[in-house]
C-alpha positions as CSV (number, residue, x, y, z in Angstrom):
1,X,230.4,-112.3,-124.2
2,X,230.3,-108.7,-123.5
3,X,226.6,-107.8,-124.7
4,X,225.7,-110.9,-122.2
5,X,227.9,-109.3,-119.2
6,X,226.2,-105.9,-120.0
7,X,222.7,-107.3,-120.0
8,X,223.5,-108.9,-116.7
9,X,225.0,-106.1,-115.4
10,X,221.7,-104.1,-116.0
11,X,219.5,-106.3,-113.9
12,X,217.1,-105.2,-111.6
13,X,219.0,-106.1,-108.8
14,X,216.6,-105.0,-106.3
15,X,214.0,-107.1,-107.7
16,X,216.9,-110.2,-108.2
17,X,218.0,-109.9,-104.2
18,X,214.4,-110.0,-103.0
19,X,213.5,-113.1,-105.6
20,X,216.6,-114.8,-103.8
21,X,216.3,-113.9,-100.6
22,X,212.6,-115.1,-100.8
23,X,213.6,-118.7,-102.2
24,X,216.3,-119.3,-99.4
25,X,213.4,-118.4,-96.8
26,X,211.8,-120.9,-98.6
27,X,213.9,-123.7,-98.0
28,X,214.4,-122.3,-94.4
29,X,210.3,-122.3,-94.0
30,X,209.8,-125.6,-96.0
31,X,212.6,-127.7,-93.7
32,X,210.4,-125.8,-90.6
33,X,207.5,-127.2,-91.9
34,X,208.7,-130.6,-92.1
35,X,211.8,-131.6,-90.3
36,X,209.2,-134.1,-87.6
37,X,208.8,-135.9,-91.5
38,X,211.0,-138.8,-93.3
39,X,210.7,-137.2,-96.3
40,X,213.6,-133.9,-96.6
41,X,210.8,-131.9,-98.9
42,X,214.0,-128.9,-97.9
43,X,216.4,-130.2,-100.3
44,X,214.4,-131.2,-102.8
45,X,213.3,-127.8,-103.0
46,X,216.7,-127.0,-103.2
47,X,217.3,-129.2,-105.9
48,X,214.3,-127.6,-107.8
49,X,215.6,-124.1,-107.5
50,X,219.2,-124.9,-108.8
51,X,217.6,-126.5,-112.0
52,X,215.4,-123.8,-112.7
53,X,218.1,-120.9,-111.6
54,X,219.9,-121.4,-115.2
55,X,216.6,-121.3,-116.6
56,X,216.3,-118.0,-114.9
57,X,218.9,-116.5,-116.7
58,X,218.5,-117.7,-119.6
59,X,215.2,-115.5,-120.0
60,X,216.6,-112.7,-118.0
61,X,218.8,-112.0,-120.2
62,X,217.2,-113.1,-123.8
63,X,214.8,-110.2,-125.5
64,X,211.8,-111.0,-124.0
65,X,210.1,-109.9,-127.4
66,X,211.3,-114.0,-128.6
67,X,207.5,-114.0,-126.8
68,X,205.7,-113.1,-130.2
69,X,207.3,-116.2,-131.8
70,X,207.7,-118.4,-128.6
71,X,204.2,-117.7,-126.9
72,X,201.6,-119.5,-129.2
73,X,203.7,-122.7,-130.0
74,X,204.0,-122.6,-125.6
75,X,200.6,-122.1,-125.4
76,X,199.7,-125.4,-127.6
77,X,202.2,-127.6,-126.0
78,X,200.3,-126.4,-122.3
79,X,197.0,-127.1,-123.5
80,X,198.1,-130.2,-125.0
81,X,199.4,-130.7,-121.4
82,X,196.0,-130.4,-119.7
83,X,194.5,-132.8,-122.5
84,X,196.8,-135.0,-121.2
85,X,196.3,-134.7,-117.6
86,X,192.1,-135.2,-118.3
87,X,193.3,-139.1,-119.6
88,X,196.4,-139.7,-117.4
89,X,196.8,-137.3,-115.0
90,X,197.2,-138.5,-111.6
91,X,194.7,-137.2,-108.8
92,X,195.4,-136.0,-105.6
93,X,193.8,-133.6,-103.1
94,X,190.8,-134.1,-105.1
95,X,191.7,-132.9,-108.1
96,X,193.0,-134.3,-111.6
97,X,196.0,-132.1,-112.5
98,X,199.4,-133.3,-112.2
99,X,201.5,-135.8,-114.5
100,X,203.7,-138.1,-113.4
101,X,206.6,-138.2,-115.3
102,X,209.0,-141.1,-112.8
103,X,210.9,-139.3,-110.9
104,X,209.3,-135.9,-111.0
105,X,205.7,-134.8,-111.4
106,X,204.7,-131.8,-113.3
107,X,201.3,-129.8,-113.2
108,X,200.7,-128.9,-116.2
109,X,197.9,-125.9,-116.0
110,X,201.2,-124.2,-113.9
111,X,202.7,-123.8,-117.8
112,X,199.2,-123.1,-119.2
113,X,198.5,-119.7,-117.1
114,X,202.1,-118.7,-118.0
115,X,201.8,-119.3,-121.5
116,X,198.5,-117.6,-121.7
117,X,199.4,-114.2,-120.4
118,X,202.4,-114.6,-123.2
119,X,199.2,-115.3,-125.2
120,X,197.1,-112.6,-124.0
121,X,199.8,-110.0,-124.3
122,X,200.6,-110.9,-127.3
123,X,197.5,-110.5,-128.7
124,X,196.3,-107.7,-127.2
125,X,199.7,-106.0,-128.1
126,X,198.6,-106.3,-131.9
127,X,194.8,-105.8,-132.1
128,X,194.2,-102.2,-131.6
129,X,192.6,-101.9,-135.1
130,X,190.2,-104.7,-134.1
131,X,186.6,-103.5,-132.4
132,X,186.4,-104.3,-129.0
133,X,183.8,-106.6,-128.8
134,X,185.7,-109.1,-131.3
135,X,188.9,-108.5,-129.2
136,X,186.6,-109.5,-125.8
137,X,185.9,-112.3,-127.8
138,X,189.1,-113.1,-128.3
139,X,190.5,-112.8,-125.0
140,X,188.2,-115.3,-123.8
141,X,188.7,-117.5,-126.1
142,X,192.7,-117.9,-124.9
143,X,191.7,-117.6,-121.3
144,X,188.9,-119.8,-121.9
145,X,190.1,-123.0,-123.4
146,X,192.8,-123.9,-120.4
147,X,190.3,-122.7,-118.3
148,X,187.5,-125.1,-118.6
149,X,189.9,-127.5,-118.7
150,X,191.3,-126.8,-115.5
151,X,187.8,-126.3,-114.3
152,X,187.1,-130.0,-114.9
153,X,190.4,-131.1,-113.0
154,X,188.7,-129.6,-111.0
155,X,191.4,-126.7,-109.6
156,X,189.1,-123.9,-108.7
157,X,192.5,-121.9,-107.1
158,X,193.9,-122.0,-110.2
159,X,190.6,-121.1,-112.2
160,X,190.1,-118.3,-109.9
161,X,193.4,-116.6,-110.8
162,X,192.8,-115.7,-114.4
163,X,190.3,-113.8,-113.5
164,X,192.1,-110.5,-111.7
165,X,195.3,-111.7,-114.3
166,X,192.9,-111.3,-117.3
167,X,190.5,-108.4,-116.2
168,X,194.4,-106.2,-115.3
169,X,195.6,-107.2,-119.0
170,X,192.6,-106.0,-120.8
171,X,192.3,-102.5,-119.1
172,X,195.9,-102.1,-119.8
173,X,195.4,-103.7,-123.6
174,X,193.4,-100.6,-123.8
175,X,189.7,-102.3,-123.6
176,X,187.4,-99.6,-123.2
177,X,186.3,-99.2,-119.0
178,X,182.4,-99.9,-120.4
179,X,183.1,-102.8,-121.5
180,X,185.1,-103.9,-118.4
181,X,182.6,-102.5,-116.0
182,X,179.6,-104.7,-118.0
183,X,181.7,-107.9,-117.5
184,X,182.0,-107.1,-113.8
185,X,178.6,-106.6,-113.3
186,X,177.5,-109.8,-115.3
187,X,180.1,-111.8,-113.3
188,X,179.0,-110.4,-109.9
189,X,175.2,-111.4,-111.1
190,X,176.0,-115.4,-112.1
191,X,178.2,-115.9,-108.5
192,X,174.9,-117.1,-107.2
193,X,174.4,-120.0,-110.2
194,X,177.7,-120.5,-110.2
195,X,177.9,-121.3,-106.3
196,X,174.8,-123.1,-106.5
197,X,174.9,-125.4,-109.6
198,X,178.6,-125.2,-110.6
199,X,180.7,-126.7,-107.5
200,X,181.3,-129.8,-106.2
201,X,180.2,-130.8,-102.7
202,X,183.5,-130.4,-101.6
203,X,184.2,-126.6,-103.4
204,X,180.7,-125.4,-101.6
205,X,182.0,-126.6,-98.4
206,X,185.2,-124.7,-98.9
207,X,183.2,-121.8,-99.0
208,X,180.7,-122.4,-96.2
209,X,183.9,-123.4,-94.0
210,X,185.5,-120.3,-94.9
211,X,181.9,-118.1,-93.7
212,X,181.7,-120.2,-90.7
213,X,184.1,-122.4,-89.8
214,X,183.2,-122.6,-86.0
215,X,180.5,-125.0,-87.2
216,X,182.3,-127.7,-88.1
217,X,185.3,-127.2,-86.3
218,X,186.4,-130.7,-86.3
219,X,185.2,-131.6,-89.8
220,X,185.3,-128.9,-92.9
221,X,186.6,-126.2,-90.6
222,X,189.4,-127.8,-89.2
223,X,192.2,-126.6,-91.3
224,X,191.1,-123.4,-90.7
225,X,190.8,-123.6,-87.2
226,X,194.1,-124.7,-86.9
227,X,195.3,-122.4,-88.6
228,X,193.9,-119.7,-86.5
229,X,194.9,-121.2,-84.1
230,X,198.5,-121.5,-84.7
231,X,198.8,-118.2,-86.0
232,X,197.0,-116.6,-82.7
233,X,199.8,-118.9,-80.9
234,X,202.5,-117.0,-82.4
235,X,201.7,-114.4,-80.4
236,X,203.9,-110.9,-80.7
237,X,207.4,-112.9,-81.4
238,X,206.4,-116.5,-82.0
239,X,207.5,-119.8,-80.9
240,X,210.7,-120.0,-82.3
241,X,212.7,-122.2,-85.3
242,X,211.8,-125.9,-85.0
243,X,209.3,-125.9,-81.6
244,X,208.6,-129.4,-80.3
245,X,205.3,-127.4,-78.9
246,X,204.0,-125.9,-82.2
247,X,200.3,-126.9,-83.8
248,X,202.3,-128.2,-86.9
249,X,204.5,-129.9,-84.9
250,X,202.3,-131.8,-82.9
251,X,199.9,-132.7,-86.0
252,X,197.4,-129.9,-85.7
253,X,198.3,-128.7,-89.3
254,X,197.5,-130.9,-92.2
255,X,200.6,-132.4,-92.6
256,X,200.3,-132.8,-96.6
257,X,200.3,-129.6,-97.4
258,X,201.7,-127.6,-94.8
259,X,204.7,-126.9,-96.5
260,X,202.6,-125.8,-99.7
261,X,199.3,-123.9,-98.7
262,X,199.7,-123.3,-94.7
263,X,203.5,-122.3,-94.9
264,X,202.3,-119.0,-93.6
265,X,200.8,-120.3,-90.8
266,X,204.0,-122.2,-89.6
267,X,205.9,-119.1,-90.2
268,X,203.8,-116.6,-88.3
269,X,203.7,-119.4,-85.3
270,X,207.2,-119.6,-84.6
271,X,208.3,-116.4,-85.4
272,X,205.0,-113.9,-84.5
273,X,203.3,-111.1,-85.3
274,X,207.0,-109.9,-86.1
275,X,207.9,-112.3,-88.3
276,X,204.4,-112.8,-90.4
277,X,204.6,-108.4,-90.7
278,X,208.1,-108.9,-92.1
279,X,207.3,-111.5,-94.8
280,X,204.3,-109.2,-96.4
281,X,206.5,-106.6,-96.1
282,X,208.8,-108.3,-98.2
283,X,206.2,-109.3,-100.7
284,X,205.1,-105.9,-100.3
285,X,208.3,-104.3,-101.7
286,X,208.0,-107.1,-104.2
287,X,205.3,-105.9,-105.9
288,X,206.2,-102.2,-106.0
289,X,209.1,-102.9,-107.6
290,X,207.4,-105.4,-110.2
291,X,204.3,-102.5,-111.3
292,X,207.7,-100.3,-111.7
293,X,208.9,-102.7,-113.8
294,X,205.8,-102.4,-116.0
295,X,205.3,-99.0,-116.3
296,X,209.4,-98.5,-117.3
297,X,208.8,-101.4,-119.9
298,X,209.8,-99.9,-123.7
299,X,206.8,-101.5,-125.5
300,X,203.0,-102.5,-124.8
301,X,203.9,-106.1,-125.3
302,X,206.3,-105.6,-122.2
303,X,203.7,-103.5,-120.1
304,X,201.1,-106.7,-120.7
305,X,203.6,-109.2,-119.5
306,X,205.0,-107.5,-116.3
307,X,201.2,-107.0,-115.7
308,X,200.3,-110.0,-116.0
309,X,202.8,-111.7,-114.3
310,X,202.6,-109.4,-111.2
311,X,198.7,-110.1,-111.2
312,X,199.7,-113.6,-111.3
313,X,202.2,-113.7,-108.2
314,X,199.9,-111.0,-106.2
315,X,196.6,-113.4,-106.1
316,X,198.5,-116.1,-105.2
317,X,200.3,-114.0,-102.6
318,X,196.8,-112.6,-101.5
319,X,194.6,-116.2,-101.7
320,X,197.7,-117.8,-99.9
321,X,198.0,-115.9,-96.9
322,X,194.1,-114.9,-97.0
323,X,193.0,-118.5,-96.5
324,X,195.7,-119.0,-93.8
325,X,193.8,-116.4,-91.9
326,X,190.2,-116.7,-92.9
327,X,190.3,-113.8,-95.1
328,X,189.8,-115.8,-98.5
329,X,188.6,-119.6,-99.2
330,X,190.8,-122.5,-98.8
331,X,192.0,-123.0,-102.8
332,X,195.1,-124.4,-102.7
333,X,197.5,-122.0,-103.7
334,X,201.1,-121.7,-102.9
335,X,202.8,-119.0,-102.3
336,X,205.5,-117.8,-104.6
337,X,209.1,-118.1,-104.2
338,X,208.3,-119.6,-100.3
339,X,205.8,-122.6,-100.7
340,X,207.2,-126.0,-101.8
341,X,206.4,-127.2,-105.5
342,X,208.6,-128.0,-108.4
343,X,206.5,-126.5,-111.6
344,X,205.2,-123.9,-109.4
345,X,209.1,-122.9,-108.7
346,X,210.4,-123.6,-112.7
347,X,207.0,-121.1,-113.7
348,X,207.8,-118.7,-110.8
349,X,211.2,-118.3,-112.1
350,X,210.3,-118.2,-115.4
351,X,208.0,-115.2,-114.7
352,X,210.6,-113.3,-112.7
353,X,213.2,-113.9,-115.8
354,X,210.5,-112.0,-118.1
355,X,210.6,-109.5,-116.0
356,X,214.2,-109.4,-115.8
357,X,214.4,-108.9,-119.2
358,X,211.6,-106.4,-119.6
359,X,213.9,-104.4,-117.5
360,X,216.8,-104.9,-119.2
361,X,215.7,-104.2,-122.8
362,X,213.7,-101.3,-121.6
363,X,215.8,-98.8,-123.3
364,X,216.7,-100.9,-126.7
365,X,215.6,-99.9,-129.8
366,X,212.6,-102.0,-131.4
């Protein structure tokens, strides 16, 4: 019992008050977002976050090195998972990726992108001695088996987010800058056939929308719009908690998902310029205190995880609020610790336990 009260005791409790104060915003935000609705989407986020608080802990305060033994049998169950959802996942917003398990759905390629940095870290933790083309190789061959499966969901948000997660691994992994640099440049070069023979109809009118979306502005662009629009509303202090006069509360807002991917609008509506500076600032903080976390970490195989997991939660942070205010395409991705979604709170908290427990065991022996 001691050795557990010691471990706990030795939290980053900077990093543990700004994960909790971000959930209970959350809840806060998500009941905002949808008190006009039958449906209390508040407390069953609540409900989600005292189930997966336990879990929390649990990996806080276990040696996150149980990741070289855990992380490939994880990594096989997830891609079982997306097998799974191509046969009898249920579809919604256009895409194939959740399964419905009665009372609760689950999205499967949320536990594939966690298990894969535990994959990718693992790995590149252990392969120094191999040449770096083979370990390239490698790499995408973990990133790229859940990724063309997710591809064909299709979820292009979450597609788009290995990319930062698994170019930030591999420059730490110690792949050499050429080689990084020659990806880049080869990746940059296919955008055009990828754009042009790769997307859906509906994916290549996200992006349009997002480069003009006064031309459509009661079609494609409308989300967007509105968005813009509510935001710009908001004005220097907003409209305040709960207005009868807001764009989501009148309907502007798409109602589905407003308490997933435009959260940030309704936030920066009723409570401003203020309010929406606030919130980044608080992500902000966030993520300074998550890269310190990986550069105190004892061991490579720490340094790869709190990397990856901080690129993880950044992009979403960044994609989130960009397509909010036209700065990045509509994907669909929430934003951590505030946006409402059951797997996406379990992984969330499962990524801030890792790095929990990279802190904690940063001074251990091996």
């Amino acid at each position: 019992m001691q050795p557990l009260l010691r471990h706990f005791l030795r939290m980053n409790w900077p990093l543990f008050g700004l994960m909790m104060g971000l959930l209970a915003f959350g809840v806060y935000a998500i009941h905002s977002a949808t008190w006009m609705r039958d449906q209390d989407f508040a407390k069953s986020q609540v409900t989600w976050i005292m189930v997966c608080l336990p879990v929390f802990f649990v990996v806080s305060l276990l040696d996150y090195r149980w990741v070289r033994f855990g992380a490939i049998p994880l990594y096989v169950v997830s891609l079982l998972g997306l097998v799974a959802t191509m046969f009898f996942g249920e579809k919604r917003y256009g895409a194939r990726s959740w399964i419905d398990l009665g009372p609760i759905s689950f999205q499967p390629s949320q536990l594939a992108i966690i298990a894969g940095i535990m994959s990718l870290a693992l790995f590149l933790s252990t392969s120094r001695a191999m040449p770096a083309f083979l370990r390239i190789l490698c790499c995408g061959a973990i990133v790229g088996a859940p990724w063309v499966m997710i591809l064909i969901q299709p979820d292009l948000g979450s597609c788009i987010v290995w990319i930062p997660v698994l170019m930030a691994m591999m420059y730490i992994g110690r792949i050499p800058k050429r080689w990084l640099i020659l990806m880049i440049v080869i990746g940059v070069a296919l955008i055009p056939l990828v754009v042009h023979f790769g997307l859906k109809p509906y994916q290549y009118s996200r992006i349009t929308t997002f480069l003009h979306p006064e031309a459509d502005p009661l079609g494609d662009g409308w989300n967007i719009m509105q968005s813009l629009i509510a935001i710009g509303s908001g004005g220097w202090a907003g409209k305040g908690y709960m207005a009868p006069d807001s764009q989501n509360a009148l309907g502007f807002l798409p109602h589905t998902i407003v308490h997933n991917d435009f959260i940030f609008s309704v936030m920066a509506e009723q409570h401003g310029f203020v309010g929406g500076v606030i919130l980044i600032a608080a992500f902000t903080i966030l993520f300074l205190i998550m890269v310190l976390v990986a550069l105190q970490a004892e061991d490579e195989l720490g340094r790869l995880l709190a990397v990856g997991i901080t690129l993880l939660f950044f992009t979403h942070t960044f994609m989130n609020i960009g397509m909010t205010i036209s700065l990045t395409p509509i994907t669909g991705l929430p934003l951590p610790l505030v946006s409402y979604g059951g797997s996406f709170v379990l992984v969330t908290l499962v990524g801030f336990g890792l790095l929990q427990s990279i802190w904690i065991y940063r001074r251990s022996p091996r």
